[in-house]
N, C-alpha and C positions, 0 to 999 in steps of 0.2 A: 478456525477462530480460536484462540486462545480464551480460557476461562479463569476466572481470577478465584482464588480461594475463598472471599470473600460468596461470592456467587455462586459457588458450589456449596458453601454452608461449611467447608473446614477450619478448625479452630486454630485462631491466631495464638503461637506457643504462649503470648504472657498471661492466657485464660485459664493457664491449667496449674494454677498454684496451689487451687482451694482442695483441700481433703473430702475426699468425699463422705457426706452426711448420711445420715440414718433414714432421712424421709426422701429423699432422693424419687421423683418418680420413676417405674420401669420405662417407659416409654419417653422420655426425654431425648436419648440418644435422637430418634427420628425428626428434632428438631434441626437436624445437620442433614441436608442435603447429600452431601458425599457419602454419608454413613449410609444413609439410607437405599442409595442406589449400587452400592457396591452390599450391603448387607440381600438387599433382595437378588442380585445377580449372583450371589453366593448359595443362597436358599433354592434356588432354580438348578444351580450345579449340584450342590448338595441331594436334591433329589434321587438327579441321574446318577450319582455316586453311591447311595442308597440301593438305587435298584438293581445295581451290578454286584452289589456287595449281599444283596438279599438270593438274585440270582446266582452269584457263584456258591453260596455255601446250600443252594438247592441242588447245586446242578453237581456236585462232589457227590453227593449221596446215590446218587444214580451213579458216577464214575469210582466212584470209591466208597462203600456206605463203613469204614470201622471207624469207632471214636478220635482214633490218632491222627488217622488223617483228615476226619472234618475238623480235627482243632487244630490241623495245618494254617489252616484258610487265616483262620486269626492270627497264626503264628506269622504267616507271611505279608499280612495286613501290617502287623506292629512292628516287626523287626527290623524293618528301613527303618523306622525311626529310631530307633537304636545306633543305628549303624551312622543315618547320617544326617538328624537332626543337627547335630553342634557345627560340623563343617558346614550346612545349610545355614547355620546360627551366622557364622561366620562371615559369609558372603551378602548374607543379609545385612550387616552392619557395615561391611566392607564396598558394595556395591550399591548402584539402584535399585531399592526393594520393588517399585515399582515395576522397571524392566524385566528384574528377575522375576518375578511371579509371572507379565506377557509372555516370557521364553517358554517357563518353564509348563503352564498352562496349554499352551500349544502342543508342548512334547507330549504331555498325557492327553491329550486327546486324538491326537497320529497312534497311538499306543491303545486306546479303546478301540481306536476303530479296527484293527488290527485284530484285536481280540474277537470284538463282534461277527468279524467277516470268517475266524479261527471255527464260531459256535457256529454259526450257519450251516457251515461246508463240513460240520460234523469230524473237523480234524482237530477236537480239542483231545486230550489226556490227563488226567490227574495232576501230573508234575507239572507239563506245559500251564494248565489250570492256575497251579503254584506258580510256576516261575512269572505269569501276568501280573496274578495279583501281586506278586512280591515287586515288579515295577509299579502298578499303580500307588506301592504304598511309599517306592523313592520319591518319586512326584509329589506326594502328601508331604515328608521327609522336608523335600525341599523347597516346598511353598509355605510348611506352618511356622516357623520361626517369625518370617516375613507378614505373614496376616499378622498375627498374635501385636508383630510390633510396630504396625502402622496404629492399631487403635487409637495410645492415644495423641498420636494428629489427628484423630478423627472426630473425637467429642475431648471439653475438658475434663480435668480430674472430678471435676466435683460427678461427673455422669459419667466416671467408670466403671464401677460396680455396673450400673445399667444396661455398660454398653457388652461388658463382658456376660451380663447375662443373658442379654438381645442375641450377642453371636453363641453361644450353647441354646436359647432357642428355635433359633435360624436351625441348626444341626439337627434340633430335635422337631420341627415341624418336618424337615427332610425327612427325618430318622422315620415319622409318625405317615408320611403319606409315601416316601419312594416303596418303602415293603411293601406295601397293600398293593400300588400300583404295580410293580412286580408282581405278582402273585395274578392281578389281573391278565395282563401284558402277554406274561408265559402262558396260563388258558388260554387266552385270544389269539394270542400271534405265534405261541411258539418261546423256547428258552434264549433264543437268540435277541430276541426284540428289546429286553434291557439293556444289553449292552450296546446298540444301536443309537439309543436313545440317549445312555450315557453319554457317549462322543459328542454327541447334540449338543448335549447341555455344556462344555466347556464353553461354547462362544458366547455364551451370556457372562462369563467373568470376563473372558477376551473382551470383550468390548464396552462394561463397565469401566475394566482398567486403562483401555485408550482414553476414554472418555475424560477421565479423572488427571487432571492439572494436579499433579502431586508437588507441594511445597518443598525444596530439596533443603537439608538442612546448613549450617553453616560449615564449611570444612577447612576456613584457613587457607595457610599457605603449604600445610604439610601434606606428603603424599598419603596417600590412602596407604592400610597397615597391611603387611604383607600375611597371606594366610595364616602359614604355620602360627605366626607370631599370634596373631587375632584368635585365634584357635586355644592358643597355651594363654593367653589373657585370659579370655572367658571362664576358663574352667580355674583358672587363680581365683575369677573372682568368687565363683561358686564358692571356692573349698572357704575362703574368706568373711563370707557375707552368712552371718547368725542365722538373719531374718529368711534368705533364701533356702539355706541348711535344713531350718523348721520345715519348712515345703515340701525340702522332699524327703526329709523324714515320713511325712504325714505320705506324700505320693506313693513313695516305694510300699510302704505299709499298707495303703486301701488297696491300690488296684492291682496285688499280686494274689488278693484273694476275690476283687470281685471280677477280674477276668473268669470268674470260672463258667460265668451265665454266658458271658456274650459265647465262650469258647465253645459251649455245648449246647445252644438254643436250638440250631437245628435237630440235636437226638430229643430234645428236650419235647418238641414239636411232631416230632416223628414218631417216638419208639415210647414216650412214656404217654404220651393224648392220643396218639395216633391220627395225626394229624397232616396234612399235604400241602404243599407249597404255599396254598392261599394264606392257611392258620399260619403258619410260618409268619410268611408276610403280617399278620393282623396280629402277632406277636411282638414282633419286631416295631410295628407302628402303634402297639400300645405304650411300648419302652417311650415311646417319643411322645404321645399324649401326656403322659406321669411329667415327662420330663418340664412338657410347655407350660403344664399347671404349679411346677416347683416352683418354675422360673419366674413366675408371676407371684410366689406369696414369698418369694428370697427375702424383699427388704423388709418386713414384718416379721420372718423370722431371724433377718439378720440383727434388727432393734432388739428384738427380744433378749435372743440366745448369745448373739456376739458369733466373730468366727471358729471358735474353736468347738465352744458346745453345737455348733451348726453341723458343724464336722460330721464330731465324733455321734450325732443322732444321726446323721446320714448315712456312717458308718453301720450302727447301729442298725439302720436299717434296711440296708443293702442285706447281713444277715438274715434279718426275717425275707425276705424276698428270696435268698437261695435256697432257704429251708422250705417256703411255699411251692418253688421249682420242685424240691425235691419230693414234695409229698403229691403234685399235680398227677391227677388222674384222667380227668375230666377240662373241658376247658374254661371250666368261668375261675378256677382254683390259678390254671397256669396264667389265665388274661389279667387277676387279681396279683400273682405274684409279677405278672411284667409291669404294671401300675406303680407299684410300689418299688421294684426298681427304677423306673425314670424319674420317678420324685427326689428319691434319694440322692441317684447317679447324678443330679442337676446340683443338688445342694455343696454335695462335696465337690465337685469341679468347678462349680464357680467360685467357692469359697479358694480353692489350690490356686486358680489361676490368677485371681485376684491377688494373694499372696503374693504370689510372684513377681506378676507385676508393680508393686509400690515397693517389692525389696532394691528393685534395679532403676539405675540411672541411664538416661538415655544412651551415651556411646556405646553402653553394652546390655543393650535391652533387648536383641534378637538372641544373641547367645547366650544371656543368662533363662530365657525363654528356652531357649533351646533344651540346654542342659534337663530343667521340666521337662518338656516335651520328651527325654529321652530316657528320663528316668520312670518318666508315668509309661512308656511303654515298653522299658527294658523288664518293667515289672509287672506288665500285661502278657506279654513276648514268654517271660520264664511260666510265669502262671499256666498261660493256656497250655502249653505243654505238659507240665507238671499235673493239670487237672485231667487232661487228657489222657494221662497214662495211669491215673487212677482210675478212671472212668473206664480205660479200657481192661483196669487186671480186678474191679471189683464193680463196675456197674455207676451209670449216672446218677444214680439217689444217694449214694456214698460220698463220690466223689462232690456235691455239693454241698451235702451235710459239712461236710469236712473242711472247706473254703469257708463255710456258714461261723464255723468253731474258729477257725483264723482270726477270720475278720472281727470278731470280739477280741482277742488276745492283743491284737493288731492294735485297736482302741487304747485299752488301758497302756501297752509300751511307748507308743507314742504321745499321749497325754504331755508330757512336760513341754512338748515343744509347741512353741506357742504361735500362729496363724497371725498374720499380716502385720509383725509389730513393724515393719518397714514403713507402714502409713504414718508412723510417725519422728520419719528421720526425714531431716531435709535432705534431699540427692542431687538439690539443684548445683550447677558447679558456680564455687567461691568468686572465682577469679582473683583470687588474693596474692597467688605467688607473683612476684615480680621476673621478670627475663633475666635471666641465667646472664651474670656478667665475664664475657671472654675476652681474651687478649688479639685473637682474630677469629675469623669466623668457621665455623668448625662442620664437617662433613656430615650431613645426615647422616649415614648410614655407619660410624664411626662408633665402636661399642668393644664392650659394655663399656655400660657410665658408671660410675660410685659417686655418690653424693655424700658426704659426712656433712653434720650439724653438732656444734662443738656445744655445751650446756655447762654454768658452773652454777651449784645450788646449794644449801644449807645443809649438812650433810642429816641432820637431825631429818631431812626430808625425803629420804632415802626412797623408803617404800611405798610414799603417796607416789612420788615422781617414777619411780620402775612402775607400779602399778597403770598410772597412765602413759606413761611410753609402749604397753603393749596394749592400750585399747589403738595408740599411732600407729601401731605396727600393722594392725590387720588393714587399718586405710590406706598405709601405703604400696601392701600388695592388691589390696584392689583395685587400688590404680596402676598398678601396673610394674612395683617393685616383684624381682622373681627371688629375690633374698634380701634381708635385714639381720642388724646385730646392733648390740646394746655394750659397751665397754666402760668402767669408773678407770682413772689413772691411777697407776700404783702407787707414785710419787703426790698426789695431791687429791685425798677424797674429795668427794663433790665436782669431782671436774670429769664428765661424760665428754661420748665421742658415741653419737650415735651413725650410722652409715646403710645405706640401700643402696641396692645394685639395680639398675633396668638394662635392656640386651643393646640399646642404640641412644644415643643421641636426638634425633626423632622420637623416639618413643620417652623420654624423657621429657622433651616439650609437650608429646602430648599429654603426660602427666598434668603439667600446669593446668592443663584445658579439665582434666577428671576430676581435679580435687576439687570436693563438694564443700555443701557450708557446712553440714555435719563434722566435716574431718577439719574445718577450720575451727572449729567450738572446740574439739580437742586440743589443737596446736595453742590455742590459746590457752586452755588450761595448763600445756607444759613450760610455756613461757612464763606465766604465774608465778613458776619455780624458779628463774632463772634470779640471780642475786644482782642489785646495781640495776641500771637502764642500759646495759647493753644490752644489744638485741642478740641470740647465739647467734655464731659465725658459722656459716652455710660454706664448705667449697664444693667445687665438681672437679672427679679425677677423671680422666680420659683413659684408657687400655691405650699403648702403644699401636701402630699404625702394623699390619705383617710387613708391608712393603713400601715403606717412606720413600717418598722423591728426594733425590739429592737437592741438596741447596743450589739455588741460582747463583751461578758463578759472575 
């Protein structure tokens, strides 16, 4: 039986115009059925993901107890995403995110169970240890872009904020009960039995995602964008986009110093409390209590503070929490400094994600996600090592201390850049270009294109009109120009010849489709400029064919 979106509670796109407001309830999102049931199939998996993740950095210390290599375990967690968040970006935007996540779902849990049955039979080893997780984290890699960018089909804008903070709670009630119950699990049954369980839990997303009638979006009449190319777009847009740039300035900057706790909780639990797998676990599920209690006073502190002073206290207080790591002796000192990182840890990733999200327009909303995702862990990835090899030539109190002193420095250099101004640019697309007028009909695949726009303007108006032709310019490579140039005539001031390149034909139309109302409020302003009622003259140049058909005889 087919289910209608309606009936599953998915939000019909013209609901989600509205910005989202300051009183926003947390729990609203649960008003959508689809969110709901895919949010709790995630929390179910997230558990068992938790528990393998609490069990392998237990289960290292026994096959390998030095600092460098339990700060492997992180190393190999985060560095799939590095590696291949943006081509996951990609495919996610390029493909059915739906499907893609059923595939890819699937593969990691053939992959757990692989592992489980490795820990049983007592043929695990350190590296094999690494080399798992370092797949279970491609899996992660290739399914986060795709979560990230169904949300918002899932609740409107005005319950974004909410919903992104529902899913980092989902994570952290994971976060707050998979450790403990590990640490149970392993007592009761043995170190094997998290990972068992793990496997488990994948068919709870499996069959959430059947379940879910996912709305497929509008795609035209043009082919789907070929990787490489979708690939070199996304990361245009990145380099282009102000609002996004802010993000991960702020990303690179937090979590290359607060990787230092997740990277050494296990010595942290071990060697400075003296503590066993359980405390571990009750460590680890305290990070996730902090976090669920953040996540619940976000919108109160978001009213207050706004996102950037949100931030930089979170920031703020990710420090006291490493320096509390470092001074724990005892366990009510380390359980107080895990508290206090999940409150934190919640503040600042909802507030980055949230960023994120309202900088990007829908056609490239998993790969400019991405891009995040690979930066917040390219800078976890370099971290945990980095702390790790302190940790290992001067000791864990040092080595925290030390990330403690970053993480403030970190604040003050990133202070200019500013948290979610995107929420207030339209990114909806114009539709205002008219169809490209040709003489016959021309090859998709037929590139590059040059487009020049011909301008003749009062010359006294010189610098207003340059000044706003390069706020046009960065819109046009985010739509998908890969070069622009600006030229006056020498023979006749006032009379420009402005020009962009895209790689095809195709990609060109699907320009029309990207330019937003934003980048129309611009084009208007440059018109402004133009002297008379003509409108500029727009052509399209074509690149010669390599191998033209002879003419029909």
């Amino acid at each position: 039986m087919t289910t209608s979106s309606e009936q599953q509670g998915e939000v019909p796109s013209a609901s989600k115009s509205d910005v989202s407001g300051p009183h926003t309830s947390a729990w609203s999102p649960f008003r959508y059925l689809v969110f709901t049931v895919l949010w709790t199939a995630t929390v179910i998996s997230n558990v068992g993901t938790w528990m393998s993740n609490a069990a392998s950095g237990w289960l290292m210390t026994s096959l390998d107890p030095a600092p460098l290599t339990i700060s492997l375990v992180q190393v190999a967690t985060a560095l799939p995403m590095v590696l291949f968040a943006l081509p996951a970006g990609a495919l996610a935007d390029i493909l059915d995110r739906r499907r893609l996540l059923i595939v890819v779902q699937l593969l990691m849990a053939i992959a757990a169970m692989l592992l489980a049955v490795l820990v049983l039979t007592g043929a695990m080893t350190p590296w094999l240890l690494l080399a798992f997780t370092f797949v279970g984290g491609v899996g992660a890699a290739l399914v986060a872009p795709a979560w990230q960018a169904v949300v918002p089909q899932l609740v409107p804008r005005s319950d974004l904020h909410a919903a992104v903070a529902l899913n980092s709670v989902g994570i952290n009630i994971s976060r707050a009960i998979g450790p403990a119950l590990a640490g149970l699990f392993i007592a009761a049954l043995g170190i094997a039995a998290p990972f068992f369980l793990n496997a488990a839990s994948f068919v709870c997303v499996i069959l959430a995602l059947l379940w879910w009638a996912a709305s497929r979006p509008a795609t035209g009449t043009l082919p789907a964008e070929r990787f490489g190319n979708a690939v070199r777009t996304g990361l245009r847009y990145a380099r282009e986009s102000r609002p996004l740039r802010a993000t991960l300035a702020w990303s690179a900057s937090f979590f290359l110093f607060a990787s230092a706790y997740w990277a050494l909780l296990p010595l942290i639990a071990r060697d400075l409390v003296s503590g066993g797998p359980g405390f571990y676990g009750i460590l680890l599920g305290t990070i996730g209590v902090g976090a669920v209690i953040g996540a619940f006073a976000l919108p109160r502190l978001r009213h207050w503070l706004g996102p950037n002073r949100l931030t930089a206290v979170g920031a703020v207080g990710t420090a006291l929490a490493l320096v509390l790591f470092a001074l724990a002796r005892d366990s009510v000192t380390a359980l107080g400094a895990s508290l206090v990182s999940g409150v934190t840890w919640i503040a600042v990733l909802s507030s980055l994600n949230v960023s994120a999200q309202v900088a990007l327009p829908d056609w490239v909303r998993a790969r400019g996600l991405a891009v995040f995702v690979t930066v917040m862990f390219g800078a976890m990835t370099l971290g945990s090592i980095m702390w790790g090899q302190v940790a290992e030539m001067f000791g864990v109190p040092i080595a925290l201390q030390a990330s403690a002193a970053g993480a403030l420095v970190a604040v003050a250099l990133t202070w200019r850049w500013k948290l979610q101004t995107g929420a207030a640019i339209d990114l909806g697309p114009s539709m205002h270009w008219p169809a490209p007028i040709v003489a016959e009909d021309v090859a998709l695949e037929r590139g590059p294109v040059m487009v020049t726009v011909e301008y003749r303007i009062d010359p006294k108006q010189t610098l207003a009109f340059v000044a706003t032709m390069n706020e046009l310019a960065s819109e046009r490579r985010r739509d998908g120009a890969y070069g622009w140039g600006l030229f006056e005539d020498a023979t006749e001031p006032g009379h420009w010849l402005e020009f962009f390149l895209v790689e095809s034909w195709a990609e060109h139309l699907r320009q029309h489709g990207r330019v937003t109302k934003s980048a129309a409020d611009i084009q208007e302003r440059v018109k402004a400029f133009q002297r008379g009622d003509a409108r500029p003259a727009v052509v399209h140049w074509l690149a010669p064919i390599s191998n033209p058909e002879p003419p029909a005889q």
